[in-house]
C-alpha positions as CSV (number, residue, x, y, z in Angstrom):
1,X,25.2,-20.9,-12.8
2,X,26.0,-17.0,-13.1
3,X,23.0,-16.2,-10.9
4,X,24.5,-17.9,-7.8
5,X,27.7,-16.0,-8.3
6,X,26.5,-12.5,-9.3
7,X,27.2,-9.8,-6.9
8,X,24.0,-7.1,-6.0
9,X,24.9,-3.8,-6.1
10,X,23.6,-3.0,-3.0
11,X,25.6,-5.3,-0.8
12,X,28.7,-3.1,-2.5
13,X,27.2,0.4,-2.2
14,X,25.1,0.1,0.6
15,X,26.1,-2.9,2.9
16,X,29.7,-2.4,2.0
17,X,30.3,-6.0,2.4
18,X,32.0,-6.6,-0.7
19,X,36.4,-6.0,0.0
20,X,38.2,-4.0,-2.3
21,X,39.9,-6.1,-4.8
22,X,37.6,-8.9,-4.6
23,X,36.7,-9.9,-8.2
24,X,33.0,-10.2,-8.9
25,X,30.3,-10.4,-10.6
26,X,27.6,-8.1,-12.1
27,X,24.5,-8.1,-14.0
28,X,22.3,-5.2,-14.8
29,X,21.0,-2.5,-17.1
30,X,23.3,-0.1,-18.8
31,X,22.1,3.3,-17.1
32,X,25.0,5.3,-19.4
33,X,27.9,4.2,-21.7
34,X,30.6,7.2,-22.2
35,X,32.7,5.4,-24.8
36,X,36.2,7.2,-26.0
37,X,38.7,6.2,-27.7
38,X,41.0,5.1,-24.1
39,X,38.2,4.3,-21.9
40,X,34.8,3.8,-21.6
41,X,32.4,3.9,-18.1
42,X,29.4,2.3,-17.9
43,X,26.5,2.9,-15.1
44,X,25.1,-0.3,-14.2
45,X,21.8,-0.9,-12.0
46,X,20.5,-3.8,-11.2
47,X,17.2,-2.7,-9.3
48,X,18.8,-3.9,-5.6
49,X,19.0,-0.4,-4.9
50,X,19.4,3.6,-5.9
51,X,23.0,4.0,-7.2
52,X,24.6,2.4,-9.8
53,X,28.3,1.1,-9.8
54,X,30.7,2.4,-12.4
55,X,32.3,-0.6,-14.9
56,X,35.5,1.1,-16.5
57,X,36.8,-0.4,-19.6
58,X,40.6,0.9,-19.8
59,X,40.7,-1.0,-23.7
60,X,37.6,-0.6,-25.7
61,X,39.1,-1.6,-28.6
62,X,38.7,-5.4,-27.1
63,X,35.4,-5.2,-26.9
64,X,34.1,-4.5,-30.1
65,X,30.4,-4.7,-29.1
66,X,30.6,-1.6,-27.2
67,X,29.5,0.6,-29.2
68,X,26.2,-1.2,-29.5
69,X,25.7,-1.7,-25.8
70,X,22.9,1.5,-25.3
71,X,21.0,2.6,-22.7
72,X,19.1,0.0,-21.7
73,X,21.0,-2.9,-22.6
74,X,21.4,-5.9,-20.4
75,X,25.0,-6.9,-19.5
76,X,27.1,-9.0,-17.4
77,X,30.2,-7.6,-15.9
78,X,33.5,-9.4,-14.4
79,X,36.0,-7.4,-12.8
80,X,37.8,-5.8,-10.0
81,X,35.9,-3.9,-7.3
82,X,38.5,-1.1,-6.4
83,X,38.1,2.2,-4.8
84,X,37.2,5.2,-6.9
85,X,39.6,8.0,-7.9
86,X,36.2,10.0,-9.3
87,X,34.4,11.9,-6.7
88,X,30.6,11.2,-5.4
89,X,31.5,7.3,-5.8
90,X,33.2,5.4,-3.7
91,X,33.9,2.2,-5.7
92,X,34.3,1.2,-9.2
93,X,35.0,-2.1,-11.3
94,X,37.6,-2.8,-13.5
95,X,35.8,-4.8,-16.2
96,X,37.8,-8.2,-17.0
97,X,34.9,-9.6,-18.7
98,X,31.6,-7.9,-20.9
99,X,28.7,-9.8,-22.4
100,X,25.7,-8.3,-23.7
101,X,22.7,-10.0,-22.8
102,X,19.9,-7.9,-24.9
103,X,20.5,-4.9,-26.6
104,X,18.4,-1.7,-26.2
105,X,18.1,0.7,-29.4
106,X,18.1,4.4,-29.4
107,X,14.2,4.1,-29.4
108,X,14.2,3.2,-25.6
109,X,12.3,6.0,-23.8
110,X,14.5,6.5,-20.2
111,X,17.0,9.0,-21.0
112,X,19.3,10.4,-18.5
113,X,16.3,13.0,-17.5
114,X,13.6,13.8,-15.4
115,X,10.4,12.0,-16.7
116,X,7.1,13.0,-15.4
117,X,5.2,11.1,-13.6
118,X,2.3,10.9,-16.2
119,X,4.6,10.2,-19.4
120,X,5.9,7.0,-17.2
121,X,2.8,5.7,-16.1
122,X,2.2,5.2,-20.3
123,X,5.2,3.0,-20.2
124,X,4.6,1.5,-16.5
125,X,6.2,-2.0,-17.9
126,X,9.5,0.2,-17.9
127,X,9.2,2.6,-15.2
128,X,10.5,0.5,-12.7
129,X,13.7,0.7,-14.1
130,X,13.5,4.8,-13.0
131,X,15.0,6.1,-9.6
132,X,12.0,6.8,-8.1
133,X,9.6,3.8,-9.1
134,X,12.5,1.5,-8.1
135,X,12.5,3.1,-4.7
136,X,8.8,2.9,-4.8
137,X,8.7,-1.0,-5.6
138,X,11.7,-1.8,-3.0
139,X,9.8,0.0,0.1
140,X,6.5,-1.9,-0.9
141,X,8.0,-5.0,-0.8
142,X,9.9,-3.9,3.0
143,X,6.6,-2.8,4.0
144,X,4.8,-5.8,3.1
145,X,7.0,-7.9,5.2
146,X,7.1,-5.5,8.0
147,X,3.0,-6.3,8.2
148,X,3.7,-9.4,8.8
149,X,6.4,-9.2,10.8
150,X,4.1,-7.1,13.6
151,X,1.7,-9.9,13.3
152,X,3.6,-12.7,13.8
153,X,5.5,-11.1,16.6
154,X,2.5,-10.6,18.2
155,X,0.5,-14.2,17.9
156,X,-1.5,-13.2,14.9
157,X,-2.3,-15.6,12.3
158,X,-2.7,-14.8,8.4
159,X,-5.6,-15.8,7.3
160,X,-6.2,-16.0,3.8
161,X,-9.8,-14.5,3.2
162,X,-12.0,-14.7,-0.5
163,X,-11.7,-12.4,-3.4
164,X,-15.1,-13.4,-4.7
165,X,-17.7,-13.1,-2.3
166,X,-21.7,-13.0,-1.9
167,X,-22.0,-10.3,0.0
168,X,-21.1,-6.8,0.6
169,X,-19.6,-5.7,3.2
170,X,-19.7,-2.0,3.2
171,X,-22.8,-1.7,1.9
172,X,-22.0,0.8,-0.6
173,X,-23.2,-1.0,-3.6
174,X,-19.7,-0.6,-5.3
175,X,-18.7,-4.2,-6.8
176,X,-17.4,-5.6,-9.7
177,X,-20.0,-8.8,-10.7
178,X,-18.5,-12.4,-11.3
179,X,-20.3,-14.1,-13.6
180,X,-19.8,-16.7,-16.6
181,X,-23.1,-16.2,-18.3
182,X,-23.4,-15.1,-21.5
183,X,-24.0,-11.3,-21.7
184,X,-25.3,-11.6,-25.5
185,X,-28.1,-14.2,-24.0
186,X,-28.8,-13.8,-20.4
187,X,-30.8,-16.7,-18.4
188,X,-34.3,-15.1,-17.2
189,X,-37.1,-16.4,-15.3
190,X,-40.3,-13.9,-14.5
191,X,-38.5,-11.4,-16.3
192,X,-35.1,-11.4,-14.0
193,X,-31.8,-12.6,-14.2
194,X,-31.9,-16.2,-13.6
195,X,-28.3,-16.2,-11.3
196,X,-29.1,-20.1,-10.1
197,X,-27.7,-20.7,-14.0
198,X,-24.5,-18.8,-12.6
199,X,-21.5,-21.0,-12.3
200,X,-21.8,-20.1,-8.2
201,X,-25.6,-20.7,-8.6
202,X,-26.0,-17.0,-6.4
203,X,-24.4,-13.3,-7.4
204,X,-21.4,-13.1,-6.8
205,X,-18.5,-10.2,-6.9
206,X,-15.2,-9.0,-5.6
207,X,-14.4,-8.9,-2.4
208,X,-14.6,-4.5,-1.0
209,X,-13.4,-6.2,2.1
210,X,-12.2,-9.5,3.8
211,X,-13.8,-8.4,7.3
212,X,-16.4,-10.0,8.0
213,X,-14.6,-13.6,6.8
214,X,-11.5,-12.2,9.1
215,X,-14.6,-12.5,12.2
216,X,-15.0,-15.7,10.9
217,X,-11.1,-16.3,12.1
218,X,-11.1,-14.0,14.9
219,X,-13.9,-16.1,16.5
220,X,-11.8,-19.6,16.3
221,X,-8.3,-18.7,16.5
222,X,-8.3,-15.4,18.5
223,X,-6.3,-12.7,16.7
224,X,-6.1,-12.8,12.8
225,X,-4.6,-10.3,10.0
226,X,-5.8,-10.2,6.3
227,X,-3.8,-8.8,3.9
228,X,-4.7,-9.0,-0.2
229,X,-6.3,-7.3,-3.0
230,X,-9.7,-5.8,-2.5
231,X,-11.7,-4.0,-5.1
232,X,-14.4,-1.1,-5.3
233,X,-16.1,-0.3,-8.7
234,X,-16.1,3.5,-7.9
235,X,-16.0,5.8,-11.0
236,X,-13.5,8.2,-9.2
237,X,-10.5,9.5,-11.1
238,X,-9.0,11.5,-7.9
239,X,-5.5,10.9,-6.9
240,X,-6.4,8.7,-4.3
241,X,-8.8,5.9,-5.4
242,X,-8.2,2.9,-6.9
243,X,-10.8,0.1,-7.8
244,X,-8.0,-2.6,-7.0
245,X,-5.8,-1.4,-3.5
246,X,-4.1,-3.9,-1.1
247,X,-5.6,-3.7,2.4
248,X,-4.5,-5.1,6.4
249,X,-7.5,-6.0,8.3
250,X,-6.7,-7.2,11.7
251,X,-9.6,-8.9,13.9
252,X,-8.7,-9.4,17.3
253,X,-11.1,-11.9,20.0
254,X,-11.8,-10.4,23.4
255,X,-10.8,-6.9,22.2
256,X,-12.5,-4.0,22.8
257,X,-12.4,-0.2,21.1
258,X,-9.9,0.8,23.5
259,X,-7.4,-2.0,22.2
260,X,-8.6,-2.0,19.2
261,X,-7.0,1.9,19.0
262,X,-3.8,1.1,21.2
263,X,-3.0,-1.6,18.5
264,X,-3.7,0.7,15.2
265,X,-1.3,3.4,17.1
266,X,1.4,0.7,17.4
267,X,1.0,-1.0,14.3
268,X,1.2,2.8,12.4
269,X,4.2,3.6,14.1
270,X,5.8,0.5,13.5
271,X,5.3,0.3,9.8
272,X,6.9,4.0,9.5
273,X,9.8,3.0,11.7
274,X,10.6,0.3,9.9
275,X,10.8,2.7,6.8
276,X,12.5,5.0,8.5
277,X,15.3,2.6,9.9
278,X,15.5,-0.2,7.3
279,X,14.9,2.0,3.9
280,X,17.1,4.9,4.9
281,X,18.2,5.2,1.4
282,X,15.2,5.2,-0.3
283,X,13.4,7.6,2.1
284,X,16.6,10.1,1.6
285,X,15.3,9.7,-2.0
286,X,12.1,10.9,-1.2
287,X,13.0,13.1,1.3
288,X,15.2,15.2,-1.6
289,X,13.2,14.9,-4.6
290,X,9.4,14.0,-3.9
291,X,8.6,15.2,-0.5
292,X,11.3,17.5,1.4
293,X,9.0,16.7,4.4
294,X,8.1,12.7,4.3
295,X,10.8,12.2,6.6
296,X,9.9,14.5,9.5
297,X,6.2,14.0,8.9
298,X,7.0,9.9,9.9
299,X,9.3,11.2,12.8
300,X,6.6,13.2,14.5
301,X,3.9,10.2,13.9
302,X,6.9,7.7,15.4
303,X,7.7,9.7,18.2
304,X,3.7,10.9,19.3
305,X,1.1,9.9,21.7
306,X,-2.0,9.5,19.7
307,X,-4.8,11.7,21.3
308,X,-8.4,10.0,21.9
309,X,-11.2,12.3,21.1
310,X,-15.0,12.1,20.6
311,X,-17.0,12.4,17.7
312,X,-18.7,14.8,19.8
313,X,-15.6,16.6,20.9
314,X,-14.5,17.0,17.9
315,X,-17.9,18.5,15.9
316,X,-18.0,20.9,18.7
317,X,-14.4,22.2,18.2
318,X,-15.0,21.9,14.2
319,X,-18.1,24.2,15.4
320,X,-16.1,27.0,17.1
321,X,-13.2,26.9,14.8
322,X,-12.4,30.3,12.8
323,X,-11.3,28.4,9.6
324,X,-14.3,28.6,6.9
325,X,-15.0,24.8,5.7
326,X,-15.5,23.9,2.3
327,X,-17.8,21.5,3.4
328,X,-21.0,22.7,6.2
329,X,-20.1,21.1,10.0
330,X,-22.6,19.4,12.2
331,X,-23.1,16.7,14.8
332,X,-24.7,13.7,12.7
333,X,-22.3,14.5,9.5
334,X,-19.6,12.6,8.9
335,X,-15.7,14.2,8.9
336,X,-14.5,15.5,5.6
337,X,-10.4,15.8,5.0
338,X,-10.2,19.4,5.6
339,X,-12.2,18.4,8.7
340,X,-9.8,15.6,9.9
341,X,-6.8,18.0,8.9
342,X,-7.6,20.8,10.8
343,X,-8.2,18.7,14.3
344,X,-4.7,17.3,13.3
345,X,-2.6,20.2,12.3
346,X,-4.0,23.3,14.1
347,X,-5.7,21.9,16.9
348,X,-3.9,18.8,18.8
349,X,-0.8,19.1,16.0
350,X,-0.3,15.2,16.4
351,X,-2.4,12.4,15.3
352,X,-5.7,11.8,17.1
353,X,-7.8,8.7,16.9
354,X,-11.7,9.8,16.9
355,X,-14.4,7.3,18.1
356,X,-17.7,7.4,19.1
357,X,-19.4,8.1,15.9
358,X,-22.9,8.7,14.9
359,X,-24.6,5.5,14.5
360,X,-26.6,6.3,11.1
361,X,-23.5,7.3,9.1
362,X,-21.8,4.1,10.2
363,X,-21.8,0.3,8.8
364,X,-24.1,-2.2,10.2
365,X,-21.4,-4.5,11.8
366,X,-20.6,-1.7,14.3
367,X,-21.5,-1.8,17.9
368,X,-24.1,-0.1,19.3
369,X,-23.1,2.7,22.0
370,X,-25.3,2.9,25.3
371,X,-26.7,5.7,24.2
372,X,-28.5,3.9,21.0
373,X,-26.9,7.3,18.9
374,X,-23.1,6.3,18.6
375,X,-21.5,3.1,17.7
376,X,-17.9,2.2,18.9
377,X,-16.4,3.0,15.8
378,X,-13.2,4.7,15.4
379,X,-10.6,6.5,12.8
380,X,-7.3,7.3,13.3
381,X,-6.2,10.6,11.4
382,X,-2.6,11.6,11.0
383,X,-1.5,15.3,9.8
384,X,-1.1,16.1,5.7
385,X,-4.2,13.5,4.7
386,X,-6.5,13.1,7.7
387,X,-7.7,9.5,8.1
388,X,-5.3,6.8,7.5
389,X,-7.1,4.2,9.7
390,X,-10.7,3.2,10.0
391,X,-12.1,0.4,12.2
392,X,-14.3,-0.3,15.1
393,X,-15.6,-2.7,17.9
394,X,-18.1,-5.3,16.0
395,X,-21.7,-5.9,17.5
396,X,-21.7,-9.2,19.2
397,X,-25.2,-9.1,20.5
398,X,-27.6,-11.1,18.1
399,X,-31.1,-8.9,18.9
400,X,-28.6,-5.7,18.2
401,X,-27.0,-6.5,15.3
402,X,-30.6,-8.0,13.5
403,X,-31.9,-4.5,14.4
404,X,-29.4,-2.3,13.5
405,X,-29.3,-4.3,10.2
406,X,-33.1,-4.3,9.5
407,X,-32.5,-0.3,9.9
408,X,-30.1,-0.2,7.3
409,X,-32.2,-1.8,5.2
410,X,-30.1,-5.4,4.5
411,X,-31.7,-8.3,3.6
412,X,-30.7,-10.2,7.1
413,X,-31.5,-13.4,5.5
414,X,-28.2,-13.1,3.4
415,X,-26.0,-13.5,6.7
416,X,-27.2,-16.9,8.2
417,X,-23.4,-17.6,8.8
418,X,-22.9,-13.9,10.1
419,X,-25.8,-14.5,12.7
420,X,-24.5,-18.1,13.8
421,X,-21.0,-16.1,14.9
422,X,-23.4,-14.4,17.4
423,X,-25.4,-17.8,18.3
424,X,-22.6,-20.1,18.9
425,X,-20.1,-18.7,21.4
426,X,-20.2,-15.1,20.4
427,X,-17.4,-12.5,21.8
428,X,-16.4,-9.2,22.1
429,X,-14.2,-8.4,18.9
430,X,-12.6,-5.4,17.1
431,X,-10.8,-4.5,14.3
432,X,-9.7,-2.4,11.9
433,X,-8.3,-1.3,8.3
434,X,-5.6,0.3,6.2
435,X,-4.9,0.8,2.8
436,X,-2.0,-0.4,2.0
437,X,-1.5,2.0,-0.9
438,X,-2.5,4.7,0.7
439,X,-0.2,4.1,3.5
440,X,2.8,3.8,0.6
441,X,1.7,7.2,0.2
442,X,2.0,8.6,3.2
443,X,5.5,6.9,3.4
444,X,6.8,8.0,0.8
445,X,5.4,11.2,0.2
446,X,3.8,10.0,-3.8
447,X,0.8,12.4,-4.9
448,X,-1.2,9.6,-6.6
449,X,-1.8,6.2,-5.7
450,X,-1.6,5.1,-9.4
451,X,2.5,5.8,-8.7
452,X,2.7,3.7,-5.8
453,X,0.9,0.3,-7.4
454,X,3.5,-1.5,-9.9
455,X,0.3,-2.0,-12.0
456,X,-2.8,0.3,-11.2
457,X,-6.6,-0.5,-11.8
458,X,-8.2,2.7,-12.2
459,X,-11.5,3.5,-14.2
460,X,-10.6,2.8,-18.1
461,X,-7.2,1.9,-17.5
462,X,-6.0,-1.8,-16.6
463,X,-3.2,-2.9,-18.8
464,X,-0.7,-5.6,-18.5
């Protein structure tokens, strides 16, 4: 079959492993078609990676489908890979052989242009096929594997946690309902919802988080990693929400806060090293056209010692600093992005993980400090955004965490199973989570998470 013999573009233009004068095979869309009457090029991409190799036709006139291959078209192209008289290229192929796989009219919206980002994401089943969205796409799916490649390397094990759950995990009250009743006639009994009629026989909803079913793991088979689609019905149209994102929740046994941070620090730096070093070309890409800084913003993160600062620490520099805040500081108030910025970029000028925070602003699952004010809870906040990273050590104790809860005002009865963690062998455990699109962000320098997501879920919007 053709797709065994076909020849990616990148192993010619970027591996260079293809020899010159080696006939091959190519299949693609036509970028451009400059047809004379002599000779005709056409720029062909097949998605493997950002440039395009060059077919030259030296006798149209035996091909007399040319003139309908647009751009767009799909084709599939035999030749002669030789070296390129024409400057900025260093290879072209000398076509022995066109076919036409499926024509594109003069309707088809990518033009040899600059598109905003906005006019693409109305045609997001096309803009894929753009520069930057296919850079985009290719250092998601690098990324992705480099998760698990830390992981692995490290013992880990991936477990696969539920996207419909009973309970929620933040707290925050933000989740889409599963149900299969019948909205036009709902079941009710005493003038409520009956949910046992439910097909789960309970509420149920999207998962904000696969946490506390990573415990679950981390309590059996020592360190675990999570990694899927996790959902938030948030009515937020900023640039950096989403109500369907991609998150890595590690949960590590026998961990405390301290290694809890020591193995966020690695794992960030290892995720933009890997970008750094194995998408070179698509982070020059970004570097050039999206972000003139992306590249030496990961450097400094790659090549810094994370500072370690308190809550406290930091509210008191926050306190004394000359900058006016946007939004008022104080020591029981949680740390805004300007906040987190500022202790970033003016003060330490490197990342800094802060821990220690004040117990009431915190989730229920966090460890209690000595102190019965703070809980072990930490966020690791990198320069340009401010948190990247939140986590913290869980509360093993039984009588602490049924307190803390009752505080918080959950229902305790709803987490039997959470409670048995902390009757049957409990252990000291931490963990942690980031956002996966929110770190392709970061990476790659993109202003809005719908722009790093091949197919965003954003209030009013969820198409294909």
């Amino acid at each position: 079959m053709d797709y065994f013999k076909r020849t990616r573009i990148s192993k010619i233009i970027v591996a260079d492993e293809v020899p010159v004068n080696s006939n091959i095979l190519v299949m693609g869309w036509v970028r451009t078609n400059r047809l004379s009457k002599n000779v005709a090029f056409l720029e062909i991409n097949d998605g493997s990676c950002m440039e395009n190799i060059q077919a030259v036709i030296d006798e149209p006139e035996s091909y007399p489908d040319l003139k309908d291959i647009l751009t767009g078209a799909s084709v599939r192209v035999e030749g002669q890979l030789v070296s390129s008289p024409a400057k900025g290229q260093k290879y072209e192929l000398k076509v022995t052989s066109l076919k036409m796989f499926g024509p594109a009219d003069q309707t088809y919206p990518l033009q040899k242009k600059r598109h905003t980002f906005e006019y693409l994401r109305e045609i997001a089943h096309l803009r894929m096929r753009t520069n930057t969205f296919g850079a985009v796409n290719r250092i998601r799916s690098k990324i992705a594997y480099a998760i698990h490649k830390f992981y692995q390397e490290r013992g880990f094990y991936y477990l696969h946690t539920p996207m419909i759950t009973a309970s929620d995990c933040e707290g925050a009250g933000e989740l889409f309902r599963v149900t299969t009743l019948n909205l036009d006639n709902l079941p009710r009994k005493e003038g409520v919802i009956d949910f046992n009629e439910d097909f789960f026989g309970s509420e149920a909803y999207l998962t904000v988080s696969g946490q506390l079913e990573a415990e679950i793991g981390a309590m059996a088979l020592g360190d675990v990693y999570t990694f899927g689609p996790t959902f938030r019905a948030e009515n937020s149209n900023t640039s950096r929400h989403a109500s369907e994102f991609w998150m890595i929740e590690p949960e590590m046994a026998f961990c405390d806060l301290d290694g809890n941070m020591q193995i966020a620090e690695e794992f960030l730096k290892y995720l933009f090293r890997y970008a750094l070093e194995q998408c070179s070309d698509d982070m020059a890409f970004f570097n050039q056209w999206v972000d003139k800084e992306v590249i030496k913003t990961l450097e400094h993160v790659v090549n810094s010692e994370f500072e370690r600062m308190p809550y406290s620490k930091a509210i008191e520099i926050l306190e004394k600093a000359e900058q006016k805040f946007d939004y008022p500081v104080a020591w029981g108030t949680d740390l805004q992005s300007e906040h987190e910025r500022y202790i970033t970029e003016k003060v330490v000028k490197r990342p800094v993980i802060v821990y220690d925070y004040p117990k009431k602003i915190k989730a229920f699952y966090m460890r209690v400090n000595d102190d019965q004010k703070t809980v072990g809870a930490m966020d690791v906040l990198v320069p340009k955004i401010g948190e990247i990273i939140g986590g913290s050590q869980r509360e093993e104790r039984y009588e602490v965490l049924e307190a803390h809860m009752k505080e918080k005002g959950l229902d305790v009865r709803l987490y039997d199973w959470y409670f048995d963690l902390r009757k049957y062998g409990s252990a000291p455990h931490s963990g942690f989570g980031l956002g996966f699109d929110r770190c392709l962000m970061y990476i790659t320098g993109m202003a809005n998470i719908r722009d790093v997501s091949p197919f965003p879920r954003v209030p009013r919007w969820a198409k294909f």
